[in-house]
C-alpha positions as CSV (number, residue, x, y, z in Angstrom):
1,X,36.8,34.9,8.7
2,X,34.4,31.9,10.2
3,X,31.5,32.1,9.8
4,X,30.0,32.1,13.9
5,X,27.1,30.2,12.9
6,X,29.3,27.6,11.7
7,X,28.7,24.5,14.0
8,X,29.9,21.9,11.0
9,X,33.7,23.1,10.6
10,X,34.6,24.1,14.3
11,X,38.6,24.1,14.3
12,X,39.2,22.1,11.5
13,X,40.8,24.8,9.7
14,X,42.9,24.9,12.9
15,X,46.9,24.2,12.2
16,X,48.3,22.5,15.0
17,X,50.6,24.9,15.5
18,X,47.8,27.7,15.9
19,X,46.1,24.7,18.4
20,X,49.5,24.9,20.2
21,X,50.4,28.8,20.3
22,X,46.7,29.0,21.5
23,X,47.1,26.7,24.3
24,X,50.4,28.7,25.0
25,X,48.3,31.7,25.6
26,X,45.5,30.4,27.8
27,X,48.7,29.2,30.0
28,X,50.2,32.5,30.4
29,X,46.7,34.6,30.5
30,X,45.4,32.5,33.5
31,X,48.8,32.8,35.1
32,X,48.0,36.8,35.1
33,X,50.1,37.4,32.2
34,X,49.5,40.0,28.9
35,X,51.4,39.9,25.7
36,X,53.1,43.3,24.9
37,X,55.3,44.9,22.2
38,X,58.4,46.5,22.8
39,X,60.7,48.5,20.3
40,X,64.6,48.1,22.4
41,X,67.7,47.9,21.5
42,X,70.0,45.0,21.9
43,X,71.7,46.7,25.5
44,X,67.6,47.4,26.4
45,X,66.7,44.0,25.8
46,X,69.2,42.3,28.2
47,X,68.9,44.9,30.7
48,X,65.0,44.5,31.3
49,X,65.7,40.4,30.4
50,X,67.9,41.1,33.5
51,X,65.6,43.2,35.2
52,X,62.7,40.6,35.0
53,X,64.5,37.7,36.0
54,X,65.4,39.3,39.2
55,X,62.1,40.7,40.0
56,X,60.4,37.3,39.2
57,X,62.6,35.8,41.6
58,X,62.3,37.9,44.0
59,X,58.3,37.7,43.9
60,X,59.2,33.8,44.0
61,X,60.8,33.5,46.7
62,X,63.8,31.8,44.6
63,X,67.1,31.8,45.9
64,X,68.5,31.2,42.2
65,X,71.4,33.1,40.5
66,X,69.1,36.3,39.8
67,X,68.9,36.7,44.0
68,X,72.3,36.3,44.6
């Protein structure tokens, strides 16, 4: 764990994928969003995929495939 009084090192110890999955989630947590863990089948999975694709679009305003 770093040290908080550290001011020398700051995120050098950062990987850029860590940099990048970071930047990932500021992105989604200013557009509203929270990560969440979900034990589902296979048939669960594509049904809420399904699910959220529609609702998404419908909260959009998209006239894509999921309205249709």
């Amino acid at each position: 764990m770093k040290d908080t009084r550290d001011k020398k090192t700051g995120n050098l110890l950062a990987s850029p994928d860590a940099v990048r999955q970071a930047r990932y989630a500021d992105r989604m947590k200013a557009k509203g969003y929270k990560q969440r863990k979900f034990w589902l089948t296979d048939d669960e999975y594509e049904a809420l995929r399904e699910c959220l694709e529609e609702l998404r679009a419908a909260q959009d305003g998209d006239s894509g495939p999921a309205s249709a």
